[in-house]
C-alpha positions as CSV (number, residue, x, y, z in Angstrom):
1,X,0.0,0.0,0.0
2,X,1.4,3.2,-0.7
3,X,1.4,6.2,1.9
4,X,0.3,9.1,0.3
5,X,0.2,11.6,3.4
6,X,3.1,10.9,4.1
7,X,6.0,13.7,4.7
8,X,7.9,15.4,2.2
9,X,11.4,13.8,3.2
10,X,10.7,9.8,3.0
11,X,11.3,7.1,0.5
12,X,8.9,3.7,0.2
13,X,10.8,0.7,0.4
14,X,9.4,-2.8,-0.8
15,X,10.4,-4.8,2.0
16,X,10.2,-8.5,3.4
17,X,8.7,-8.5,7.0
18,X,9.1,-11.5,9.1
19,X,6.8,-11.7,12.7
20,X,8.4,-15.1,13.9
21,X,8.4,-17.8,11.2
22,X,5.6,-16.0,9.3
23,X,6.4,-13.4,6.8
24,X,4.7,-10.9,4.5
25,X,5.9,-8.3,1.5
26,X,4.8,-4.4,2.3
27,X,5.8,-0.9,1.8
28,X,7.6,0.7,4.7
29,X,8.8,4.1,4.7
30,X,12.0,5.4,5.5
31,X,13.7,8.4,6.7
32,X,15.6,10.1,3.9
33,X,19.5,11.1,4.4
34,X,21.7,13.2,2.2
35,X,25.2,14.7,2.1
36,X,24.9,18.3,2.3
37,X,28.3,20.5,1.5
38,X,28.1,24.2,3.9
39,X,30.5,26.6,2.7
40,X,31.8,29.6,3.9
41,X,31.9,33.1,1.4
42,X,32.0,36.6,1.9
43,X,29.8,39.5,0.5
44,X,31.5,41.1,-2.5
45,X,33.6,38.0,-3.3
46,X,32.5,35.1,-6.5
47,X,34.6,32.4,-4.4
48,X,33.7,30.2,-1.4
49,X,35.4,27.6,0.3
50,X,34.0,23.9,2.0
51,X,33.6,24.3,5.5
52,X,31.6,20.8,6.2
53,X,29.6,17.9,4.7
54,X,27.0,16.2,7.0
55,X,24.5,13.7,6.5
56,X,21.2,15.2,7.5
57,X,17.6,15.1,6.5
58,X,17.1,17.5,3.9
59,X,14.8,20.1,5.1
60,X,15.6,23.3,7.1
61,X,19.2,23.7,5.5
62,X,19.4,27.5,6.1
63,X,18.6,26.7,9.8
64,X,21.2,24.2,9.8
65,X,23.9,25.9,8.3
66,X,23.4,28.6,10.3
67,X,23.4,26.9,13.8
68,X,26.6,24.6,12.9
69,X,28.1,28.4,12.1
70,X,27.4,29.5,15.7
71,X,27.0,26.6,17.6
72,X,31.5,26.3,16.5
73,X,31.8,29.5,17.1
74,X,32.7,30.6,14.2
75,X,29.7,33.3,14.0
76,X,28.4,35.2,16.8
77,X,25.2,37.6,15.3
78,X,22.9,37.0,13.0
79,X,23.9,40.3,11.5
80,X,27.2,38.9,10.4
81,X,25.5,37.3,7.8
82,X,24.7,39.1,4.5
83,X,22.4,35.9,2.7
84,X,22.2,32.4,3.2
85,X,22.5,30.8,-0.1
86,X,20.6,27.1,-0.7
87,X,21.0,24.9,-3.3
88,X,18.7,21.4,-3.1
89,X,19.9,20.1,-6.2
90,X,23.4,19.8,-5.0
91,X,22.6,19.5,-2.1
92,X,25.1,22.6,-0.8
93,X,24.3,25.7,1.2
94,X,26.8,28.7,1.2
95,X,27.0,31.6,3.7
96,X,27.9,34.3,2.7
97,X,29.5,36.6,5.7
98,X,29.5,40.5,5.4
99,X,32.8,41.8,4.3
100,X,35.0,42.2,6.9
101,X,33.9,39.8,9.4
102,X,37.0,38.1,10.4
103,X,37.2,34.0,10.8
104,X,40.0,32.2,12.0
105,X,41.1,30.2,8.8
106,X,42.0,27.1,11.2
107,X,37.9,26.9,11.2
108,X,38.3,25.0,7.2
109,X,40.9,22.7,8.6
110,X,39.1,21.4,11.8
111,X,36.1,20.0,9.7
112,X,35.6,17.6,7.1
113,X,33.3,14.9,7.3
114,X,30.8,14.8,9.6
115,X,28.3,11.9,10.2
116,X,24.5,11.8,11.4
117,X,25.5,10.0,14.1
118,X,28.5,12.0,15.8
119,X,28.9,15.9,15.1
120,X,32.7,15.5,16.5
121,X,34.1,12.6,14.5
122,X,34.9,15.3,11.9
123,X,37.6,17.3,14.2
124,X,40.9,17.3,14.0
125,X,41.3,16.8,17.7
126,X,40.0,17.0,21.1
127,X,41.3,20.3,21.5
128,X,38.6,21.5,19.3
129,X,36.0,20.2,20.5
130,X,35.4,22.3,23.8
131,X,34.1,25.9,22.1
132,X,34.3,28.9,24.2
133,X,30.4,29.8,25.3
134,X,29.2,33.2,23.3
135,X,26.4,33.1,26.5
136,X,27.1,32.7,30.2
137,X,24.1,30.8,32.3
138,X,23.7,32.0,35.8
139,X,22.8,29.5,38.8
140,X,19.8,31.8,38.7
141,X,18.1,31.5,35.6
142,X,15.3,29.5,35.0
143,X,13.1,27.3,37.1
144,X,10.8,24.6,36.0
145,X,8.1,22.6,37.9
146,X,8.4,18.6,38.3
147,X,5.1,18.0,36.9
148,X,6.0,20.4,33.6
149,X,8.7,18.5,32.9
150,X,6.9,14.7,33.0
151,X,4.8,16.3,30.2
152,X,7.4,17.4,27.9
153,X,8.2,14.1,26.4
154,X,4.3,13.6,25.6
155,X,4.3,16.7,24.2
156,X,7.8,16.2,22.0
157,X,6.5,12.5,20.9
158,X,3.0,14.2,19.4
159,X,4.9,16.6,17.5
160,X,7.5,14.8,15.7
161,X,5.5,14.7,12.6
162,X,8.3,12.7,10.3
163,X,9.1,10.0,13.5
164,X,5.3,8.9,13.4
165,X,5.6,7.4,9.8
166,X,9.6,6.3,9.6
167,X,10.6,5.5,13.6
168,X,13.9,7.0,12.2
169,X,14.4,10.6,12.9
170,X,15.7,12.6,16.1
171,X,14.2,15.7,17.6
172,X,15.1,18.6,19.4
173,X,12.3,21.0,20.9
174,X,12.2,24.0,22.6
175,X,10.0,24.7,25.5
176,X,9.2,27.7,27.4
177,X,9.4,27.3,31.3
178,X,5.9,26.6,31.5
179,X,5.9,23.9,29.1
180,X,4.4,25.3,26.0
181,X,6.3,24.1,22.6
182,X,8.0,27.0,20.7
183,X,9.8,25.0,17.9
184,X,10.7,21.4,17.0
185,X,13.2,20.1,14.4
186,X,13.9,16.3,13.0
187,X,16.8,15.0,11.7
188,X,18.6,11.7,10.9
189,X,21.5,13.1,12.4
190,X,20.5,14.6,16.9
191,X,22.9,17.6,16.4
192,X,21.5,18.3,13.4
193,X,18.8,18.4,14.5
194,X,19.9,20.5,17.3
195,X,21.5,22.6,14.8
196,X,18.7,23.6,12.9
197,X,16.5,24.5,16.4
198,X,19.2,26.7,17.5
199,X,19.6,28.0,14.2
200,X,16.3,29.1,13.6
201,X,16.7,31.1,16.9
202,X,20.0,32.7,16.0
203,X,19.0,34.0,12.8
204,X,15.6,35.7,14.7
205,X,17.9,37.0,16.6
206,X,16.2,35.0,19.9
207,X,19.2,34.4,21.7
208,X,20.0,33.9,24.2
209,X,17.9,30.8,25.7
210,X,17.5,32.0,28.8
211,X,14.3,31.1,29.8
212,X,13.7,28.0,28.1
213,X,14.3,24.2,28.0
214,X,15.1,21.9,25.4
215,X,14.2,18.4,25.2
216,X,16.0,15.9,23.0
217,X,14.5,12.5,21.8
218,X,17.6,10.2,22.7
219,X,20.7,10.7,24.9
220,X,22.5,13.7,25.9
221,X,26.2,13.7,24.2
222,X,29.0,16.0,25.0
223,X,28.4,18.0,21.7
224,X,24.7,18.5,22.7
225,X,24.9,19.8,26.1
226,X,27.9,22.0,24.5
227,X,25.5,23.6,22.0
228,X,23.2,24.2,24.7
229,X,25.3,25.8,26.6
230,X,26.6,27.9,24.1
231,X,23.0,29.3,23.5
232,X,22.5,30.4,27.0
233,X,20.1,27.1,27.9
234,X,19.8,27.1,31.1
235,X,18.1,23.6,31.0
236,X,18.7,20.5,28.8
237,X,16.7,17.6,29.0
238,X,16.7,14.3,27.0
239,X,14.4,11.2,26.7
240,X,18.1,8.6,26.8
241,X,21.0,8.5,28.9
242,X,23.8,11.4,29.5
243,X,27.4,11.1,28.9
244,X,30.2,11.4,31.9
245,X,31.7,14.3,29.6
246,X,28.0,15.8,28.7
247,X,27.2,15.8,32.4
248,X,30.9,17.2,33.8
249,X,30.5,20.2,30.5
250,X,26.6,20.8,32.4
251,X,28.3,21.5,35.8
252,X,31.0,23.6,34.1
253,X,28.6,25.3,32.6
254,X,25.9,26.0,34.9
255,X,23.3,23.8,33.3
256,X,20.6,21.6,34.7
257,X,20.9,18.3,32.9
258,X,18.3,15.6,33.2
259,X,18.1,12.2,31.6
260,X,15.7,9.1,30.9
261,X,12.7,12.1,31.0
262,X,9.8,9.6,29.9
263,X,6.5,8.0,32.1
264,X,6.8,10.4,34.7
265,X,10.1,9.5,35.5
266,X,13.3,11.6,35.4
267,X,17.2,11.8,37.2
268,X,18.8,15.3,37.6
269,X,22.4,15.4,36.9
270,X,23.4,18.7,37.6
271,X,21.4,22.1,38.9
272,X,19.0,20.4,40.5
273,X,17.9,23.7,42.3
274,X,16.4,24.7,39.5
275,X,13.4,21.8,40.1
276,X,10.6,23.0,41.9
């Protein structure tokens, strides 16, 4: 049977299902994943040069281009930016920074290939991988109630509009304090998908998060609580488990981080004042 409401970015697949001993042929859709190339140009200037390739669902490249950019800090304002130029045929987006903004040319070295599943493996070394926070978080900012956050990862399932059809797609969502959704994004890839979220915000000039909460659909990694962080999120919260290197960047950085957020059941890993 084909799907025809089905979202923009899946594939059918004929495929052989087997339910014990018993099998049957059907149509299953799948996630769809593609290279995209971000490059790096500046206002006035013809030429460009690569910056990155990831594999990520191809929707929302500007977004995602754009929070990569500042999420490395290799941007800081939106208003460094002059255009954002996407081509889906190639699959390649350009940015194109005002003349004169400066960027440290060891930025085209540190990248090359980046995979959905790990945002570091790309990087050179470890050395890079800890980026200097554009925002600081206070021990004061933001509190959220217990019973706000049990409903977040309801609220994150019903809105992952892709995931209901393929099973195959991460999320990141932003909440307000209060537990009202602002914005989701999907991807194949968690820090693209995280990408793309913050990205969104940076280029409506939104940041920082200082009074919100995200919530992630699997674990919290290093690189995520480090994006965070850089946004000024003062809370980061994720349905899977945290790494020891996400949860010692939190407590460096001033971040509550909570973990295994599903059924009315969570654990606090750092700033747990910030529970009520």
């Amino acid at each position: 049977m084909i799907e025809t409401n089905a979202p923009k970015y899946v594939k059918q697949f004929g495929i052989s299902s087997y339910a014990g001993t018993l099998t049957q042929t059907r149509t299953d859709l799948i996630s769809v994943e593609e290279p995209l190339e971000i490059r790096l140009g500046w206002e006035g200037s013809p030429d460009s040069s690569e910056l990155a390739v990831t594999m990520r669902t191809p929707e929302f490249d500007r977004e995602l281009a754009a929070g990569f950019l500042f999420t490395e800090g290799i941007i800081h304002s939106p208003d460094e930016i002059a255009n954002i130029q996407v081509d889906h045929i190639i699959n390649r987006v350009t940015v194109v920074l005002r003349a004169g903004v400066a960027v440290d040319p060891k930025v085209f070295a540190r990248h090359s290939f980046v995979a959905s599943s790990c945002g570091v493996c790309g990087k050179k070394s470890i050395n890079a991988v800890r980026v200097k926070r554009q925002y600081e978080t206070t021990p004061e900012q933001g509190t959220i109630r217990v019973q706000t956050i049990h409903q977040l990862p309801v609220r994150l399932e019903q809105n992952q509009s892709t995931f209901k059809y393929t099973g195959g797609l991460h999320a990141s969502s932003l909440f307000d304090l209060d537990g009202q959704l602002l914005a989701i994004k999907e991807d194949v890839g968690r820090h693209n998908a995280l990408d793309k979220l913050l990205g969104e915000q940076f280029l409506k000039d939104q940041l920082p998060l200082s009074n919100a909460i995200i919530m992630v659909s699997g674990r919290a990694s290093f690189e995520l609580v480090q994006k965070a962080a850089h946004a000024g999120l003062p809370i980061l919260a994720a349905v899977g488990a945290p790494s020891s290197l996400a949860v010692e960047l939190a407590e460096e950085s001033n971040m509550t981080l909570l973990g295994f957020v599903r059924n009315e059941r969570f654990n606090v890993y750092t700033g747990a004042h910030r529970i009520i």
